[in-house]
N, C-alpha and C positions, 0 to 999 in steps of 0.2 A: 244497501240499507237492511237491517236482519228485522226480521219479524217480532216486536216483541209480544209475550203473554197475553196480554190483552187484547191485541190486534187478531190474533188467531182463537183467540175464546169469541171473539165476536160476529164469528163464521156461521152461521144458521146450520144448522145438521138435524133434518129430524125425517120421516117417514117418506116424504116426497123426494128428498133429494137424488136419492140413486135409482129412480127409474130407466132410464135409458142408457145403456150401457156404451160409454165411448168406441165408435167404429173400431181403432188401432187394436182394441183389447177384447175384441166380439171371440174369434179364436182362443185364444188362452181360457177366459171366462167359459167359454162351453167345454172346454177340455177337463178346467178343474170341477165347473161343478159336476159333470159326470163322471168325476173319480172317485166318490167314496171316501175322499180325505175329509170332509166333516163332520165333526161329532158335535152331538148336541150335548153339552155337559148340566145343564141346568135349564128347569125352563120357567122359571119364576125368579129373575131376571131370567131371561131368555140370552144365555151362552154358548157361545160356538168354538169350537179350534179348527183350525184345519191344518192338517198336517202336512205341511208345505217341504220343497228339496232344501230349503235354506233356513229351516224351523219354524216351528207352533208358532200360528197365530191367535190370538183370541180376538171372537166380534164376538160382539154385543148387537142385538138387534131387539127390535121396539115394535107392536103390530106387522110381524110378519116381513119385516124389510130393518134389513142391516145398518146400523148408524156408526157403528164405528168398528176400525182393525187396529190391531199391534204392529203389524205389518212397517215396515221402515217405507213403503211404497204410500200407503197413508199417511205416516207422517211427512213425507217431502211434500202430498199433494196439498196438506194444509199450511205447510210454510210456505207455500206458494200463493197462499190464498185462495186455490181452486175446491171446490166442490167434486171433483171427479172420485173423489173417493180411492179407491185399488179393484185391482181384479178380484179380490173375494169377497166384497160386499156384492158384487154383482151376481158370481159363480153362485153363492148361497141362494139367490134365487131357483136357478137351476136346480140346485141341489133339491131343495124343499119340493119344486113343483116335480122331480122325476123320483121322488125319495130316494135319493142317493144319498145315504149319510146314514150315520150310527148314530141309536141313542143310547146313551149309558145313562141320562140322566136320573133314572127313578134307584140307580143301583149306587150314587154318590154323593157322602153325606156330607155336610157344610165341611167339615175339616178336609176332608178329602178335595173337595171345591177348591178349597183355599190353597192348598199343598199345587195344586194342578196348575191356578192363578200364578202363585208364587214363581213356582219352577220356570213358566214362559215367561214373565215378565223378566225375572233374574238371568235366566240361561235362553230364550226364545226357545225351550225343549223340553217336553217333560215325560222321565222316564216313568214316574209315576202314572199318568193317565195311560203308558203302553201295556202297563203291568193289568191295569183296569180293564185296556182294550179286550187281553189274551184270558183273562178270567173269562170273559163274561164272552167269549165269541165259541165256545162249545154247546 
């Protein structure tokens, strides 16, 4: 039976839900959030990429805790109906509590935002936010 729009809009997702990080994925989740692949690209919404082996993800996170990824791992775990989220709404915990992550955000202006947006959504990659990386990392 496929899930449709409505069925999966109707999932509750808000600041509570990804406390506890599922057993299977405890591993993974501590390995990426202490790699440095998150950047914080905006913090009014509060925007994240992480720059994953298989392409940029963007979360979005709400008081401090991650509510949604781009990640294809999120989207199956809401066609499933599950709550579990993905390994980088969790990892971003990590990340935040051992400051493991870049901020570029005070250096990227709305269009620049948008261009970075664009890019992951269209291509899950964005050369753009590397160029931003390499500026701004001297």
């Amino acid at each position: 039976m496929s899930l449709g729009l409505k069925d999966s809009l109707s999932l509750k997702i808000d600041e509570q839900t990804y406390q506890e990080t599922p057993e299977k994925w405890e591993k993974k989740v501590k390995e990426e959030g202490l790699s440095n692949k998150f950047i914080l690209i905006s913090k009014e919404p509060e925007l994240w990429v992480f720059l994953g082996e298989h392409g940029d993800h963007l979360i979005l996170s709400k008081n401090d805790t991650a509510i949604y990824c781009s990640c294809k791992g999120f989207r199956m775990e809401i066609e499933k109906k599950s709550n579990k989220g993905c390994t980088h709404v969790y990892a971003l915990k990590i990340a935040k509590k051992f400051n493991k992550f870049r901020d570029v955000s005070a250096n990227i202006s709305i269009e620049e935002l948008n261009k970075i947006i664009e890019q992951i959504m269209e291509l899950d990659y964005s050369s753009y936010l590397r160029t931003i990386l390499i500026k701004y990392s001297s």
